[in-house]
N, C-alpha and C positions, 0 to 999 in steps of 0.2 A: 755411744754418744760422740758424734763430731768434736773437736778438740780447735778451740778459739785459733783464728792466724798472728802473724806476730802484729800485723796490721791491727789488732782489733784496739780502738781509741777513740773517746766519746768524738764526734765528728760531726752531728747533724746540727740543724737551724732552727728558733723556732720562732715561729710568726709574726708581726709585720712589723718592722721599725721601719725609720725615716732618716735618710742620708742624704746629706747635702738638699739638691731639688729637689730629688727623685724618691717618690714614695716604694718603697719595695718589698714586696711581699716573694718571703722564703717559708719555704714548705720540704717536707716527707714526701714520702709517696701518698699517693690518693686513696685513701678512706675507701669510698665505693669499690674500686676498682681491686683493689686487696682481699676484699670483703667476696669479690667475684669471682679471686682466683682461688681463696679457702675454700669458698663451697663446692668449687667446680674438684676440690684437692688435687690440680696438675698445675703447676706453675707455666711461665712464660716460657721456658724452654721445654716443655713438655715432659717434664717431669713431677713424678707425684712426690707431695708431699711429705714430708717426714718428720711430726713434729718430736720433739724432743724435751725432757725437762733442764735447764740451766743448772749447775749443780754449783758454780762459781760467779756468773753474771758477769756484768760487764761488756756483752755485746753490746755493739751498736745498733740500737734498733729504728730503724728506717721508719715506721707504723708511727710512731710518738718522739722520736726523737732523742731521745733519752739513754744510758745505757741497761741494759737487763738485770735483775736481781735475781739472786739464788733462790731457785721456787719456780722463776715466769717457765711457762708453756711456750719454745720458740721455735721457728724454724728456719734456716737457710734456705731462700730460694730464688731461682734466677728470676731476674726482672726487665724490664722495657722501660725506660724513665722517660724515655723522648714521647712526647705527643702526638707522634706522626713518624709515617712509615719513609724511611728509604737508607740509603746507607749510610749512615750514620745513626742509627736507631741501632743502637747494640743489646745486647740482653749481657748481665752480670748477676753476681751475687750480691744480695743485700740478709738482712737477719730481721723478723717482724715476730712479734706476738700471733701466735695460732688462736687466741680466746678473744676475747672482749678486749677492746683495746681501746680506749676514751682518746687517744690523739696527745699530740701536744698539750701539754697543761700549762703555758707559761703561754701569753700573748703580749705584742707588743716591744719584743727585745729577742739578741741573742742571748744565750746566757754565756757569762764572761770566759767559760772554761772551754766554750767552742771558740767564741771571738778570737782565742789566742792560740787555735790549734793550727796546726802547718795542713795547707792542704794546697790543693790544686783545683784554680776557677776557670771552666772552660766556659766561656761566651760560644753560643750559636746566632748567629744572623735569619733573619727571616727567609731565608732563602734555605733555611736548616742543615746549615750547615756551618762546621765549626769554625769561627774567627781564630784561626791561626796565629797569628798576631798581637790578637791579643789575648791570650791562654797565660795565666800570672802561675807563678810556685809564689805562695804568699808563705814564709816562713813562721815559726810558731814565734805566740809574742804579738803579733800584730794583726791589727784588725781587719780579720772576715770582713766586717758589716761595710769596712771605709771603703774595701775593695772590690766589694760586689756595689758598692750604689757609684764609685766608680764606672763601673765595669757600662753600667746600665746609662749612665748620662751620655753614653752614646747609641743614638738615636739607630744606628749598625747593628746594633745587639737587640737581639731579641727574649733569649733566655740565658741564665750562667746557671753552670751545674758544678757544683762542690763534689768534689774528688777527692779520697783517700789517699795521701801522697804513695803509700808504699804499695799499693794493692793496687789503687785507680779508682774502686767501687765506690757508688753512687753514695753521697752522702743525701744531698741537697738539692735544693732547685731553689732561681731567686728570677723573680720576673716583675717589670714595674705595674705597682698595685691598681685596679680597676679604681677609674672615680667613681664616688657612688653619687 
């Protein structure tokens, strides 16, 4: 059984709050698309799967957002978070439920133990690639949510991806919400 990195720390987002103007919708990875890499069992770096049972929890699970419980069915596998191909579309490690997996369960807000975690928000501009400039280390303590709707009141930015300070890997994704 794979043994946690020192990086492992609740770290994900979950679903839609509102900052400042800017209405902003923060997600995991994509439901379908996970669902497409389980059956196919090779992940995004082509590598086959290996699920595993949790025997302490605590992963970060990218699928729901949440950390893992001693029991869940997981696996480590590389992933593609970017929605389009070219260089900057990297592939990393993320950790998901191998079974059924209901998603985020909390809509509407972060939940406060992510809001306060240290990470690092990289903006992509529409032209996909990374806004340099404005890349934040948002220190623990202070609010994810002010800094990604931040991030997003500029009309440059296209997507912000939540970053594991100590590892890098993909937490998150926060992009301004569809009118409906």
């Amino acid at each position: 059984m794979p043994a946690p990195s020192e990086s492992r720390q609740h770290d994900g987002a979950i679903g839609l709050h509102i900052v400042s103007m800017t209405d902003i919708e923060i997600q995991g990875i994509d439901s379908s698309a996970l669902a497409r890499v389980l059956d196919r069992g090779i992940d995004s770096g082509g590598n086959p799967i290996e699920p595993f049972t949790d025997s302490d929890g605590s992963w970060p699970l990218r699928c729901c957002l949440v950390d893992s419980q001693s029991g869940d069915r997981i696996a480590i596998i590389a992933w593609s978070p970017l929605p389009w191909r070219g260089a900057y579309a990297e592939t990393g490690p993320i950790v998901v439920h191998v079974g059924h997996c209901s998603g985020p369960s909390v809509k509407g807000r972060l939940p406060p133990e992510l809001d306060a975690q240290p990470m690092t928000l990289r903006p992509y501009g529409p032209d996909h690639r990374i806004a340099y400039n404005k890349v934040r280390h948002v220190p623990g303590g202070a609010s994810l949510t002010a800094h990604v709707g931040e991030l997003l009141e500029d009309q440059g930015i296209e997507i912000v991806h939540g970053r594991n300070v100590t590892g890098g890997c993909f937490s998150f994704q926060a992009s301004r919400a569809q009118r409906r």
